[in-house]
VMD Tcl script that draws the C-alpha trace (Angstrom):
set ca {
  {-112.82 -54.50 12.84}
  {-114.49 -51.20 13.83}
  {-112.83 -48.40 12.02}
  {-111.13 -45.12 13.14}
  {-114.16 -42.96 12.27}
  {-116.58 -44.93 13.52}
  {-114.56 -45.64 16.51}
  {-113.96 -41.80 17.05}
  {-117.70 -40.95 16.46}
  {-118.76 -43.56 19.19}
  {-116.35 -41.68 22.00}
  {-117.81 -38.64 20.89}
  {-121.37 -39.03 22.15}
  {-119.33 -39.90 25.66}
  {-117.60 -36.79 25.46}
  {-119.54 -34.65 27.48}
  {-120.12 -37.47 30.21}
  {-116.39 -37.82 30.25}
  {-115.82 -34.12 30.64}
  {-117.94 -33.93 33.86}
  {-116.45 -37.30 35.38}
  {-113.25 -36.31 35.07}
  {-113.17 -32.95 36.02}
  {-111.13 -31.87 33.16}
  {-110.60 -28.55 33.97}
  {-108.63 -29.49 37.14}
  {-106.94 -32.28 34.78}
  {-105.37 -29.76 32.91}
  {-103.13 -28.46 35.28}
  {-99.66 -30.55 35.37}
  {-99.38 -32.76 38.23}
  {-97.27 -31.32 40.72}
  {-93.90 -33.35 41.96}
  {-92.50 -33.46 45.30}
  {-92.32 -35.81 48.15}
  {-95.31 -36.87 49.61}
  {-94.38 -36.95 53.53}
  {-95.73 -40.64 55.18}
  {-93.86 -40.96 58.49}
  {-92.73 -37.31 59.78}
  {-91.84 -35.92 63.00}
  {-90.29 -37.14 66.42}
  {-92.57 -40.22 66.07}
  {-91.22 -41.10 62.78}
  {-89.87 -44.65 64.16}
  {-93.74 -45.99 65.16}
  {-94.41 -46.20 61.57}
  {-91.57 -48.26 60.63}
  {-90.39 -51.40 62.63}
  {-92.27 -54.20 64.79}
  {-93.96 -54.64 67.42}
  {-93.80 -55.79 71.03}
  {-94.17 -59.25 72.30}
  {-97.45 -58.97 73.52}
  {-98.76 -56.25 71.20}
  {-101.46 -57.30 68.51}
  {-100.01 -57.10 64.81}
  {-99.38 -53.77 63.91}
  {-100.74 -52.37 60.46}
  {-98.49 -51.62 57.75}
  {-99.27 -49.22 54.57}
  {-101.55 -50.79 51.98}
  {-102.51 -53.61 53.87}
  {-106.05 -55.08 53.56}
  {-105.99 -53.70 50.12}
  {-105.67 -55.73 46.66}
  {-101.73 -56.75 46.69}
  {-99.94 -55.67 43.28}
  {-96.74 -57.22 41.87}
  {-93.36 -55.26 42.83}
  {-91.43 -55.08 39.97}
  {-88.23 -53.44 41.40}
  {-85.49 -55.79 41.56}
  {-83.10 -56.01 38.70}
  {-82.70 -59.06 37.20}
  {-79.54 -61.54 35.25}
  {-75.84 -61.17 36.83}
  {-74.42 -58.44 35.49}
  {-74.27 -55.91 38.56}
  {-74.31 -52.25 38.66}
  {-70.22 -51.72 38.81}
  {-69.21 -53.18 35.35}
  {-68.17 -52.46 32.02}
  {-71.88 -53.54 30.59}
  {-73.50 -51.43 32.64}
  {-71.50 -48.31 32.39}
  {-71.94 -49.33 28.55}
  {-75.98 -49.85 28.32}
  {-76.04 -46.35 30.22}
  {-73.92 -44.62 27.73}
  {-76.39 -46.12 24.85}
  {-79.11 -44.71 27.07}
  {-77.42 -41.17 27.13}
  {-77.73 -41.03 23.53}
  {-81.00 -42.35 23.09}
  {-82.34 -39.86 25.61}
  {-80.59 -37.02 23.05}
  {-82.56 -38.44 20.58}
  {-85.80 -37.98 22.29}
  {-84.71 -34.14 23.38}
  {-83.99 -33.49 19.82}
  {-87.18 -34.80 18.65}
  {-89.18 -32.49 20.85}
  {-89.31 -35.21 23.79}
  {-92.41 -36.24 25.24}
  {-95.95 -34.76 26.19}
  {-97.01 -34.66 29.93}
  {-99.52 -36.45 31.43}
  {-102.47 -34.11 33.36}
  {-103.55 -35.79 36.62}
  {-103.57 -36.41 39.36}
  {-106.93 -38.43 39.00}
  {-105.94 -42.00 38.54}
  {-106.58 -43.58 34.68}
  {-107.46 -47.19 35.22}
  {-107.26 -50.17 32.45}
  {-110.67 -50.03 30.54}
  {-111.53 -46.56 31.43}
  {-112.49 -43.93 28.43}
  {-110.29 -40.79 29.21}
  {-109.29 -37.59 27.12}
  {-105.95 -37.94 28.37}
  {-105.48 -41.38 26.75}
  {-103.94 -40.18 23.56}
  {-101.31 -38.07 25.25}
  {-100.76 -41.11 27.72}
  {-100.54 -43.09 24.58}
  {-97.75 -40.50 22.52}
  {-95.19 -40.08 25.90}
  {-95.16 -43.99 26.66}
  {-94.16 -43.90 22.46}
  {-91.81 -41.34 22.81}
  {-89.98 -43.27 25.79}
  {-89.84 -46.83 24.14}
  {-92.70 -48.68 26.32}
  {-95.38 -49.05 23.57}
  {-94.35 -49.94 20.66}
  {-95.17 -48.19 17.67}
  {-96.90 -50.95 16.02}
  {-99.36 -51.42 19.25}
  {-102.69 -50.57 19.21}
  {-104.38 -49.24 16.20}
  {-105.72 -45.97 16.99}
  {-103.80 -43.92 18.92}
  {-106.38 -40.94 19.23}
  {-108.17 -43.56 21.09}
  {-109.92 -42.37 24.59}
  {-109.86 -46.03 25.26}
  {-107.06 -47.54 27.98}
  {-106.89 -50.88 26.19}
  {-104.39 -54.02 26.74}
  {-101.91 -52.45 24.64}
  {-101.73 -49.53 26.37}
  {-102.19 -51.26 30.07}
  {-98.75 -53.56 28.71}
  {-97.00 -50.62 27.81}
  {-98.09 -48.71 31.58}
  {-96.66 -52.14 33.19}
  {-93.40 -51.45 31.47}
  {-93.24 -47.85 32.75}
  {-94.02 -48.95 36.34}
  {-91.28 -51.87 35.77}
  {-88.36 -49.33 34.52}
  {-89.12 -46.96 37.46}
  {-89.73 -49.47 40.29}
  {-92.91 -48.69 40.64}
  {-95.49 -51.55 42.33}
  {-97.18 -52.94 39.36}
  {-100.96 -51.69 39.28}
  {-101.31 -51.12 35.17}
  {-102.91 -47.88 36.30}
  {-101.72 -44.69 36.19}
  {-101.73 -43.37 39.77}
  {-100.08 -40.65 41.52}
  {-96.67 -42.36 41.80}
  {-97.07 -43.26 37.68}
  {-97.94 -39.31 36.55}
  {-94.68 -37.94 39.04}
  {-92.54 -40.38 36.98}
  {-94.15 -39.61 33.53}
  {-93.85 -36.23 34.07}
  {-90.12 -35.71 34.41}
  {-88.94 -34.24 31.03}
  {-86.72 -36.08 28.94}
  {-84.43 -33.40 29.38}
  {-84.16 -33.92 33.04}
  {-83.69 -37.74 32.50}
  {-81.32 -37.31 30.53}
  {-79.02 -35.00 33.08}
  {-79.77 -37.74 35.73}
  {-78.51 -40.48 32.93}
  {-75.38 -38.48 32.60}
  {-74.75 -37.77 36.51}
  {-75.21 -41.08 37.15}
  {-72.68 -42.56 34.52}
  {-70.45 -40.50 36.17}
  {-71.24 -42.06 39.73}
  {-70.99 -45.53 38.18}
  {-67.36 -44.52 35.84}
  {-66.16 -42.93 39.51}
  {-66.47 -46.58 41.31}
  {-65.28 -48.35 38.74}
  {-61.77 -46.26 38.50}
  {-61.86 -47.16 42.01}
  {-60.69 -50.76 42.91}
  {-64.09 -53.50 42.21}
  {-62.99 -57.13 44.20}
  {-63.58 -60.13 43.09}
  {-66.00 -60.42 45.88}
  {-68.34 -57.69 47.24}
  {-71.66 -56.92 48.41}
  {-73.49 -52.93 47.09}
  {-76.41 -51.94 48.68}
  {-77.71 -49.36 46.35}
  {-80.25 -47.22 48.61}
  {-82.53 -45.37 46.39}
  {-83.07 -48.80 43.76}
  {-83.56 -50.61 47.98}
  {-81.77 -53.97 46.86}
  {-78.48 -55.43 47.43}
  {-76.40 -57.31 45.56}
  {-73.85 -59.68 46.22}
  {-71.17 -60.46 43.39}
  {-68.49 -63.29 42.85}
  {-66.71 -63.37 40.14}
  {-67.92 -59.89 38.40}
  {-71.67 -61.99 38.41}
  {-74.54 -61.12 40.52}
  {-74.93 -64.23 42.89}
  {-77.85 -62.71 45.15}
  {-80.13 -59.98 45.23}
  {-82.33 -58.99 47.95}
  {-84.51 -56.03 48.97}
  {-83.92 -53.64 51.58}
  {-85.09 -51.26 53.84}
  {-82.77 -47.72 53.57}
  {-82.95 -44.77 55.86}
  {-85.85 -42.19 55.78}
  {-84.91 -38.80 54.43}
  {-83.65 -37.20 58.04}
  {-81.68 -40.20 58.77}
  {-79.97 -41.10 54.93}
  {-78.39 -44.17 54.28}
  {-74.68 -42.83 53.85}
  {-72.42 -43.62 50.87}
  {-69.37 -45.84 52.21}
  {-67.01 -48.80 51.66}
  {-66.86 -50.55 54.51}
  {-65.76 -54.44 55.17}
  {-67.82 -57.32 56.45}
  {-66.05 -58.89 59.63}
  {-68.16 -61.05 60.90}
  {-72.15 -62.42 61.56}
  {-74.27 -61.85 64.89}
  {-76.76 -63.99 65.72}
  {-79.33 -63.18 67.63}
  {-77.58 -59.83 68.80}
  {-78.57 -57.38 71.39}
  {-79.27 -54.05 70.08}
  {-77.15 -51.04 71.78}
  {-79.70 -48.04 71.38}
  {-77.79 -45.34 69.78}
  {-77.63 -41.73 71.56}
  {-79.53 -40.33 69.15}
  {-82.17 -42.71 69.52}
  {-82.51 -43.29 72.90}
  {-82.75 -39.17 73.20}
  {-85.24 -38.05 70.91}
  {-86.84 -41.74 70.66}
  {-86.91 -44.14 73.06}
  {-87.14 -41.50 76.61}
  {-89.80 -39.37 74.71}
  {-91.89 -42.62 74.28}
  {-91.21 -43.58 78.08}
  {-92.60 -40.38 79.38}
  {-95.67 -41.40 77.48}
  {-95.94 -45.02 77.77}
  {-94.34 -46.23 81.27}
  {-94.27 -50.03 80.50}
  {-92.76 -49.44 77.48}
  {-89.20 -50.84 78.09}
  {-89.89 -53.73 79.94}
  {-92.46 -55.13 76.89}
  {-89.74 -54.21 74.27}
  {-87.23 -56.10 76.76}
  {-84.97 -52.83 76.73}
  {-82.91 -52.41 79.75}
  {-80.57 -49.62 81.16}
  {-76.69 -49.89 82.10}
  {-74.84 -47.38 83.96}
  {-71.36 -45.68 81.83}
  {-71.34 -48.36 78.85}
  {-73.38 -50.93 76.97}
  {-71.46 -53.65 79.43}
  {-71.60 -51.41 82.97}
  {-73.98 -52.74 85.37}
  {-77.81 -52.50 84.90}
  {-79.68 -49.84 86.18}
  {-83.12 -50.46 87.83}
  {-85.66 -48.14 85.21}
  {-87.48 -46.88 88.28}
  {-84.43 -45.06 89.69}
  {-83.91 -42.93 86.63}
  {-85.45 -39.47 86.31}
  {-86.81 -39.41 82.67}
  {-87.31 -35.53 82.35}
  {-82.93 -35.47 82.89}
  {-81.21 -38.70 81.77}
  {-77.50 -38.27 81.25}
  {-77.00 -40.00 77.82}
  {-73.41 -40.01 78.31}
  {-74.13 -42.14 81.47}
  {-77.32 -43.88 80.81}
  {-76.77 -46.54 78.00}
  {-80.06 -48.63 76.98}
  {-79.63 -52.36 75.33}
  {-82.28 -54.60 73.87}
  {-82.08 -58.17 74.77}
  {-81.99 -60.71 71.67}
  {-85.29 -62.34 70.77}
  {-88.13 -62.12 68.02}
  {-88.83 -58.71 69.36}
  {-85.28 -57.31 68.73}
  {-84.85 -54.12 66.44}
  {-81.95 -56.12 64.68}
  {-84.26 -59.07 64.54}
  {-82.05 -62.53 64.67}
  {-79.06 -61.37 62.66}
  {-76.52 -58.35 62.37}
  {-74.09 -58.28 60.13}
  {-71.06 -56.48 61.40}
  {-69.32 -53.95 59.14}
  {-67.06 -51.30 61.15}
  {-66.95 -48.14 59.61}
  {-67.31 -44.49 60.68}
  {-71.24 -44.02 60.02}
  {-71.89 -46.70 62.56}
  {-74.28 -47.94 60.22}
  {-74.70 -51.66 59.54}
  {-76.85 -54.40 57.89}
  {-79.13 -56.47 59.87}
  {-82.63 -58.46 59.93}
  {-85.77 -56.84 61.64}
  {-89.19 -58.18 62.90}
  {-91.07 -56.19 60.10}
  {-91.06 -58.52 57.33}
  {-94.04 -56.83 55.96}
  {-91.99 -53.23 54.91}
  {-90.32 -55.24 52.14}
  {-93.66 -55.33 50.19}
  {-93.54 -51.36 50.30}
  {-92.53 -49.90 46.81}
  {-90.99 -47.02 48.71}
  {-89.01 -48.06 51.87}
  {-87.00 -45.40 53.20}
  {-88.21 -46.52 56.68}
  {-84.95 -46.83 59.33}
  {-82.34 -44.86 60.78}
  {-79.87 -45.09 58.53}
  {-79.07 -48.71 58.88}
  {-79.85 -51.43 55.97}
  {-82.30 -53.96 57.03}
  {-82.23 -56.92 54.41}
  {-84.88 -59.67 53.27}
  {-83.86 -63.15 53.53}
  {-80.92 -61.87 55.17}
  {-80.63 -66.02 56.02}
  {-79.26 -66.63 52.23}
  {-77.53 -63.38 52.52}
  {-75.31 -64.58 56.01}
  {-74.65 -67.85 54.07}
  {-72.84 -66.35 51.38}
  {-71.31 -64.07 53.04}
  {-69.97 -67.04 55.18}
  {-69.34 -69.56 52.91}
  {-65.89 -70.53 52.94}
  {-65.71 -70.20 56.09}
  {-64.84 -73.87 58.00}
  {-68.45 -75.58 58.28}
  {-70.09 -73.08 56.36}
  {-69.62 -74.79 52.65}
  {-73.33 -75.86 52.56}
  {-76.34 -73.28 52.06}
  {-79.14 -73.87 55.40}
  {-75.93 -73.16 57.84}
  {-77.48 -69.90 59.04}
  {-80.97 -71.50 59.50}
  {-79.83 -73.97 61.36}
  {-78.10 -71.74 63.86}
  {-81.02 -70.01 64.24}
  {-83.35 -73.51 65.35}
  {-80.46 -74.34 67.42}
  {-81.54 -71.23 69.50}
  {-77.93 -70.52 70.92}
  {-76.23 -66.68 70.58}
  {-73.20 -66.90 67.98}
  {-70.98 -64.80 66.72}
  {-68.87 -65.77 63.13}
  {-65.59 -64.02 62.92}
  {-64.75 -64.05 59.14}
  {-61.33 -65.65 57.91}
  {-62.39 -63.96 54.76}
  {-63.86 -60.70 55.31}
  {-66.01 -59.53 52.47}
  {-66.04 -55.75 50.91}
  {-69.57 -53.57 51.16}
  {-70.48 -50.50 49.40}
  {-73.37 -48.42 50.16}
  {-74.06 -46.13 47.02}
  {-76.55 -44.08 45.35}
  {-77.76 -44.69 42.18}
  {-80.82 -43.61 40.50}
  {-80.59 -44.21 36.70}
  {-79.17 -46.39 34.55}
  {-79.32 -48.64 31.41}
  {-79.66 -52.61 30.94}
  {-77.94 -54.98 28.84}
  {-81.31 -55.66 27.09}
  {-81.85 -51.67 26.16}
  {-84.26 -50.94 28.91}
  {-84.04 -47.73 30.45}
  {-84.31 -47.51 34.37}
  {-84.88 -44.83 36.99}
  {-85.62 -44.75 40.69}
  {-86.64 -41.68 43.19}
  {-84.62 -39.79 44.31}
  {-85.33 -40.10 47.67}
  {-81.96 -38.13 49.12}
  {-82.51 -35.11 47.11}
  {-79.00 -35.62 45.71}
  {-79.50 -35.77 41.70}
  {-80.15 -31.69 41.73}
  {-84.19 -31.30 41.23}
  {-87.11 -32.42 43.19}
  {-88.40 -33.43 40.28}
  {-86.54 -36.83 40.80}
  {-88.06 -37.31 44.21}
  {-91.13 -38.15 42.37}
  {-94.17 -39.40 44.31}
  {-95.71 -41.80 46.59}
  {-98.24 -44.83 45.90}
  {-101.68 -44.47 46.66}
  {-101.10 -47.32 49.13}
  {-98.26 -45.82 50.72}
  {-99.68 -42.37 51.70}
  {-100.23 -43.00 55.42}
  {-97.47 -44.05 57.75}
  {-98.14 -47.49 59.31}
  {-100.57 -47.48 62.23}
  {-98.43 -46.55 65.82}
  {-95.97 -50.07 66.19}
  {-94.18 -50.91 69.63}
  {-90.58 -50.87 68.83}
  {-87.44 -48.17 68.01}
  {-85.27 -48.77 64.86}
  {-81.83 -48.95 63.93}
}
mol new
graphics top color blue
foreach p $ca { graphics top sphere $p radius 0.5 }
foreach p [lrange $ca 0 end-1] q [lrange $ca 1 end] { graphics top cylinder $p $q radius 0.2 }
display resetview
């Protein structure tokens, strides 16, 4: 075994190398936080949702690049509205006053990425504030004034990006130094607003059977029985079009739906794009109705598209692969008009970040979702129900005997059953600092490449 001198006198001689590679006199400057804007503007929606039936596959962030792990979804039954949970984050608030009172944590410098096996002056204080937070253990590695990023150190990274819902790259990239960077301090006022949020719901009536869509963590989960039966990803809304915090209840399923543009979209959306792109409509199988969703169809070339009347002039999107809503919506009344549904852009769910629709919830493998939400309904007992509805090709809607709660809510931090600690952007701007917003993936910079289809 090499020891510590001899190990320190070896990255000595690389010293000087290191100090010109790195650029250390940019490095020392703290990383700056803040959102990192990747689909802004009127054109917001052709970053985020499908394509039309004829159009070649649209590109999606990241792809053509190496494909990391996402480590984002919680895992065991106990969900986010119980006694264990509110419990595991009240053992978090005090270890977090620990860490204050102990001076907290150093930060990080960056932005310039450190990458498993590299030799880096900022190793050691990479090294001391994954200590101070629990994610290498004390006993890891044997020389902690090490320049070296070795395996115990690359683990301990991997935990980080696992707590914060990072995707799983074991280096330390722009997304890893915003989350680093936030003062214990800091974490430990968003611990204690967020114990509040989760003490709030649960003085509230919980059911026995519910589904919570929690919009900055992007995953569902549907409970039975105060257990976490299912969890899925989603897709939440962007930042100008927020997911809203409701209760709402699950009536019934829509398969293969048509999609009744909104106002909002069809204004500053779906007409700006037709002024640019004629064809448009009749590729996306969009068509126009006079006074309601139901009135009789207008022909497109009779309408003036520099003065459409939206109050008269209602658009609707036929059912198919190409539909916004994809093959199922599930319908959920409530004053937001917001809903959860499938959508033709499978690939967004391998996003870390996906604050991509309109405010609407679009949810992977929303199959298994629709057959437990259906389940005791007559001929619905048996998972597969959904699927085969959708081979059988045939529009139907299930009105639910048993309608099933939904809450849409906004958590951002909170602790396990097994002592992990766990935070997520802040992607609403509603925890107090933009601290929390934290940062972007290197993958996810740029917006998807210009798609073919409006959103929901």
């Amino acid at each position: 075994m090499v020891s510590r001198r001899t190990e320190k006198s070896r990255l000595e001689t690389r010293r000087s190398v290191l100090r010109k590679s790195l650029g250390l006199a940019a490095a020392s400057s703290v990383f700056p936080f803040g959102h990192v804007a990747h689909a802004q503007g009127e054109a917001w929606w052709e970053a985020i949702i499908g394509k039309g039936v004829n159009d070649a596959e649209p590109r999606v962030p990241g792809q053509g690049r190496k494909r990391y792990e996402l480590g984002d979804l919680r895992t065991g039954q106990t969900p986010w509205l119980s006694d264990v949970t509110l419990q595991a984050t009240r053992d978090a608030i005090e270890r977090y006053r620990k860490i204050v009172n102990r001076g907290g944590w150093p930060e990080v410098p960056g932005p310039k990425s450190i990458r498993p096996g590299d030799y880096d002056e900022r190793v050691p204080l990479l090294r001391k504030r994954l200590r101070a937070s629990g994610d290498l253990a004390a006993a890891a590695g044997a020389y902690f004034e090490s320049y070296e990023y070795d395996g115990y150190l690359e683990q301990a990274v991997e935990n980080f990006q696992r707590r914060n819902g990072l995707r799983i790259t074991r280096r330390v990239d722009r997304a890893t130094f915003a989350a680093l960077n936030v003062s214990p301090s800091m974490r430990l006022q968003q611990l204690e607003l967020n114990y509040r949020r989760i003490q709030h719901m649960l003085n509230g009536r919980v059911e026995d059977r519910y589904v919570l869509v929690n919009a900055p963590a992007f995953q569902l989960e549907a409970v039975e029985r105060y257990e976490v039966q299912q969890r899925h990803r989603v897709i939440a809304g962007r930042t100008e079009r927020q997911t809203p915090e409701i209760r709402a209840t699950i009536r019934g399923l829509n398969f293969f739906p048509y999609w009744r543009v909104p106002i909002s979209v069809a204004r500053y959306d779906l007409v700006p794009r037709v002024l640019k792109d004629p064809g448009y409509l009749q590729r996306e199988h969009i068509r126009a109705y006079r006074g309601s969703y139901d009135g009789p169809e207008i022909p497109l070339n009779e309408i003036d598209w520099h003065n459409v009347d939206f109050n008269q002039v209602k658009f609707k999107q036929d059912p198919g692969d190409w539909n916004a809503l994809g093959l199922i919506r599930i319908d959920m009344p409530n004053v937001e008009a917001v809903y959860m549904h499938d959508t033709p852009m499978k690939k967004l769910f391998d996003q870390a970040g996906r604050a991509y629709s309109a405010g609407c919830v679009r949810v992977q493998s929303v199959l298994d979702l629709a057959d437990w939400i259906a389940k005791y309904e007559m001929g619905w007992e048996q998972p597969g129900r959904a699927q085969a509805v959708i081979d059988a090709g045939q529009a139907l809607d299930v009105e639910l005997t048993r309608p099933v709660p939904v809450i849409f809510t906004y958590i951002t931090a909170w602790g396990e059953q097994d002592g992990s600690i766990h935070f997520r952007r802040d992607i609403y701007n509603r925890d107090g600092s933009r601290a929390f917003a934290g940062d972007l993936d290197d993958e996810e910079l740029k917006p998807p490449s210009e798609t073919k289809a409006l959103s929901p």
